[in-house]
MARMAR-942218 format. One record per residue (C-alpha): residue number from 0; x, y, z. Coordinates in pm, 1 decimal. Layout:
r seq:NUM; X:X; Y:Y; Z:Z
...
end
This chain:
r seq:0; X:-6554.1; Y:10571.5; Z:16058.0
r seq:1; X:-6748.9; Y:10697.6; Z:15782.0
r seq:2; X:-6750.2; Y:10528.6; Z:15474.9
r seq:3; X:-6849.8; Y:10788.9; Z:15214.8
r seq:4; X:-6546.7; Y:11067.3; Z:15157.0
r seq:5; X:-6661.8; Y:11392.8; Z:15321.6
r seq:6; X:-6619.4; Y:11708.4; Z:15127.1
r seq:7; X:-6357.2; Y:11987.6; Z:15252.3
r seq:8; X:-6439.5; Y:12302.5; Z:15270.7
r seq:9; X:-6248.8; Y:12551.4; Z:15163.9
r seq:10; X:-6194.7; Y:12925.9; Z:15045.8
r seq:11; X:-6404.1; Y:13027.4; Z:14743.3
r seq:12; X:-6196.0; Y:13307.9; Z:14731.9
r seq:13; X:-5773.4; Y:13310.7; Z:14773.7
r seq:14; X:-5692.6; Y:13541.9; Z:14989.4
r seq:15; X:-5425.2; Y:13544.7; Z:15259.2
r seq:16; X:-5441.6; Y:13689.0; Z:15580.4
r seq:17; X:-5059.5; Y:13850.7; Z:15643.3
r seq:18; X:-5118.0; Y:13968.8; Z:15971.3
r seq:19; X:-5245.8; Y:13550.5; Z:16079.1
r seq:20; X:-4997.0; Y:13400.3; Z:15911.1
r seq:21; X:-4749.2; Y:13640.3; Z:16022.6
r seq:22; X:-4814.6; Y:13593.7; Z:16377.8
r seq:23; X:-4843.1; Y:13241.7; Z:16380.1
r seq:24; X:-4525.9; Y:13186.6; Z:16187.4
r seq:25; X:-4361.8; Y:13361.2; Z:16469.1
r seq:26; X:-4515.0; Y:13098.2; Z:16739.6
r seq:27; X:-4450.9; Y:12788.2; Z:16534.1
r seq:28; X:-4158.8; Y:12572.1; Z:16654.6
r seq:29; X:-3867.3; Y:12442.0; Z:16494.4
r seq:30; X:-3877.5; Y:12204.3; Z:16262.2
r seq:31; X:-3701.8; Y:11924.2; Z:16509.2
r seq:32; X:-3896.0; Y:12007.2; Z:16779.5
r seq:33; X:-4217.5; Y:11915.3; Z:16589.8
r seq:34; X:-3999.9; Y:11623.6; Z:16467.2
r seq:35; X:-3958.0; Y:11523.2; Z:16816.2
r seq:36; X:-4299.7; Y:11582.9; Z:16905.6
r seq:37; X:-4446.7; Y:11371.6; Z:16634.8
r seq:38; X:-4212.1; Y:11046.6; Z:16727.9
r seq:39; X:-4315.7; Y:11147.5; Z:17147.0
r seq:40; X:-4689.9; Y:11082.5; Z:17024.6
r seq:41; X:-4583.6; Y:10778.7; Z:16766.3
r seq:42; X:-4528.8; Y:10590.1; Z:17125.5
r seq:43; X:-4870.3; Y:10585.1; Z:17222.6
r seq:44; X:-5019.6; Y:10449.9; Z:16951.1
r seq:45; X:-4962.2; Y:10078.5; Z:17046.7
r seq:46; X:-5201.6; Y:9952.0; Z:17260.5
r seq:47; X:-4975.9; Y:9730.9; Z:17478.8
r seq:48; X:-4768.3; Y:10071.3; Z:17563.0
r seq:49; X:-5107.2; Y:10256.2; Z:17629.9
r seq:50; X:-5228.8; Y:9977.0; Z:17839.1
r seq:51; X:-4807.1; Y:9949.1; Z:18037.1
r seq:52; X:-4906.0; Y:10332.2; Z:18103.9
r seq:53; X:-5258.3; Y:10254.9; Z:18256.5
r seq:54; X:-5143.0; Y:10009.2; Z:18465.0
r seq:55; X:-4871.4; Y:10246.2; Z:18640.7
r seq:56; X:-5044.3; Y:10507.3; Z:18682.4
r seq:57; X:-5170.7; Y:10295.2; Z:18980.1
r seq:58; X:-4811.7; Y:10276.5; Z:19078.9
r seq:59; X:-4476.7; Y:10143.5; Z:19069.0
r seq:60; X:-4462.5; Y:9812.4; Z:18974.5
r seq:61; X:-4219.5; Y:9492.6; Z:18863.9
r seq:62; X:-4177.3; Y:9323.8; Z:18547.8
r seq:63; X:-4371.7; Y:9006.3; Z:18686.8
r seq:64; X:-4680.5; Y:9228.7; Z:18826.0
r seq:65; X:-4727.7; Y:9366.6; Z:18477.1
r seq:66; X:-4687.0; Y:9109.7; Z:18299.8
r seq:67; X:-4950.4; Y:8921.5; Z:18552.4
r seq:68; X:-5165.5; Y:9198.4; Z:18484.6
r seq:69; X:-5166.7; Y:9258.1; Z:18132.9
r seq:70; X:-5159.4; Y:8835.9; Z:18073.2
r seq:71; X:-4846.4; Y:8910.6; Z:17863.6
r seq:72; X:-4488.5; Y:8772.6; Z:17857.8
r seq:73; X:-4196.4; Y:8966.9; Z:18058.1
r seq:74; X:-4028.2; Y:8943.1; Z:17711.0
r seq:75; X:-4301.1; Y:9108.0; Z:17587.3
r seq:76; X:-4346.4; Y:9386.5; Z:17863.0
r seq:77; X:-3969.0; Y:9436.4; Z:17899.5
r seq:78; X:-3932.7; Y:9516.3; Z:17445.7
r seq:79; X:-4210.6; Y:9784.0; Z:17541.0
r seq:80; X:-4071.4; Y:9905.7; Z:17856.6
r seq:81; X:-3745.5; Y:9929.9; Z:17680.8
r seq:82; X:-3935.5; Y:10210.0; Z:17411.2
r seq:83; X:-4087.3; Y:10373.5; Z:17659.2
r seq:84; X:-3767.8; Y:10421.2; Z:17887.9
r seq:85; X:-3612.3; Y:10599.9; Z:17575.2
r seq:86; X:-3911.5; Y:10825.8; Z:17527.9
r seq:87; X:-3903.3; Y:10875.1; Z:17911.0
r seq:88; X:-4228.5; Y:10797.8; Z:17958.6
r seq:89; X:-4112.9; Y:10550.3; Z:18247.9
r seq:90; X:-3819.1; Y:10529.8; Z:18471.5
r seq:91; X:-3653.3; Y:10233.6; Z:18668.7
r seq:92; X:-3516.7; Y:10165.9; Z:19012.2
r seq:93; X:-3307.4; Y:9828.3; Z:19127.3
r seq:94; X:-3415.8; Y:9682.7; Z:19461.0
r seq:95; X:-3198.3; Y:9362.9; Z:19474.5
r seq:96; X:-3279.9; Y:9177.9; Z:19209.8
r seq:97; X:-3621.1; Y:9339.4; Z:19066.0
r seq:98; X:-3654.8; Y:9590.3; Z:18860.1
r seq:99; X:-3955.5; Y:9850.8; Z:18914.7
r seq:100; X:-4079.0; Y:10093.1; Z:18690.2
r seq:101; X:-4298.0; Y:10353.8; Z:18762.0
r seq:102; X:-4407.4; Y:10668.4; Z:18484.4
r seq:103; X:-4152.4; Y:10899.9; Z:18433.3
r seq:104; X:-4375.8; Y:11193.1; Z:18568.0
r seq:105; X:-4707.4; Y:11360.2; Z:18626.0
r seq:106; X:-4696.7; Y:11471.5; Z:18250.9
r seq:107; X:-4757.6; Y:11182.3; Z:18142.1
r seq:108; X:-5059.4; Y:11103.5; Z:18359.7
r seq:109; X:-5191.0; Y:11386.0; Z:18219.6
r seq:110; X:-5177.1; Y:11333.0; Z:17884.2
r seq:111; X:-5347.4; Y:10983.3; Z:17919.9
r seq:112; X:-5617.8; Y:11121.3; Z:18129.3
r seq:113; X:-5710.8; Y:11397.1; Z:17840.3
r seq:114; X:-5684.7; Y:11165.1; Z:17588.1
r seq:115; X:-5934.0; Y:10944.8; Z:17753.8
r seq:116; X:-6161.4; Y:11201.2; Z:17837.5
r seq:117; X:-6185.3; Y:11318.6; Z:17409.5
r seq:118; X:-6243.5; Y:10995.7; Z:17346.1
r seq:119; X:-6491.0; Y:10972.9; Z:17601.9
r seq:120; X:-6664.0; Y:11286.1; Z:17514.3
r seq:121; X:-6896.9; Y:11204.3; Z:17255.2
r seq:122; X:-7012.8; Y:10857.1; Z:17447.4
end
C-alpha cells in the first residue's frame, strides 16, 4: 500500500452528463439487491472461508478432511461452513454418519478463479 495520500482527480469544470446518468440510472439495481450483493462479497473476505473454498474446489469433502487439510479444528471449519451454507456458497449431503460438503455451484468456482487471476495480474 502506498503510504503518501494520492490526489483524486476530478472535474475542473461541473457539468453533468444527462444522457450518462440517465442511462445508467436505468441499469442500476435495487437498492436490496446491491444490499445483498455487498453482504455475498462480505463472505469472502476471511481467509479461512477463502481457503474452505480452495480446498473444494478439488472436490467434495468431510469435516475431518478439511479440517486435516487446513490444520484447523472441526469446530472451527464447521462455524465457517455454517456461514457459507447460508450464503450458499456450499451445500451438504449425509452419507451415514459424515457430513460432505462440496461448493454450492460452478459460480462460485468462478468467482475465485477471477479473483485470483487480478490479483495475480500485476505479479
Amino acid at each position: 500500500m502506498k503510504h503518501q495520500e494520492e490526489q483524486v482527480e476530478k472535474c475542473e469544470f461541473i457539468h453533468v452528463h444527462e444522457d450518462i446518468v440517465k442511462k445508467v440510472n436505468g441499469k442500476m439495481p435495487e437498492e436490496d439487491k446491491l444490499y445483498d450483493l455487498a453482504d455475498f462479497f462480505k463472505v469472502f473476505a476471511d481467509s479461512t472461508r477463502i481457503k474452505i473454498l480452495y480446498v473444494l474446489m478439488c472436490g467434495e469433502m468431510c469435516v475431518c478432511d478439511l479440517a486435516q487439510i487446513l490444520n484447523m479444528t472441526q469446530s472451527a471449519i464447521s462455524h465457517q461452513l455454517r456461514t457459507l451454507k447460508q450464503m450458499d456458497l456450499v451445500r451438504n449431503r449425509r452419507e451415514g454418519k459424515t457430513v460432505f460438503y462440496s461448493l454450492a455451484d460452478g459460480h462460485i468456482k468462478t468467482i475465485l478463479s477471477q479473483g485470483m487471476d487480478h490479483i495475480e495480474e500485476d505479479e
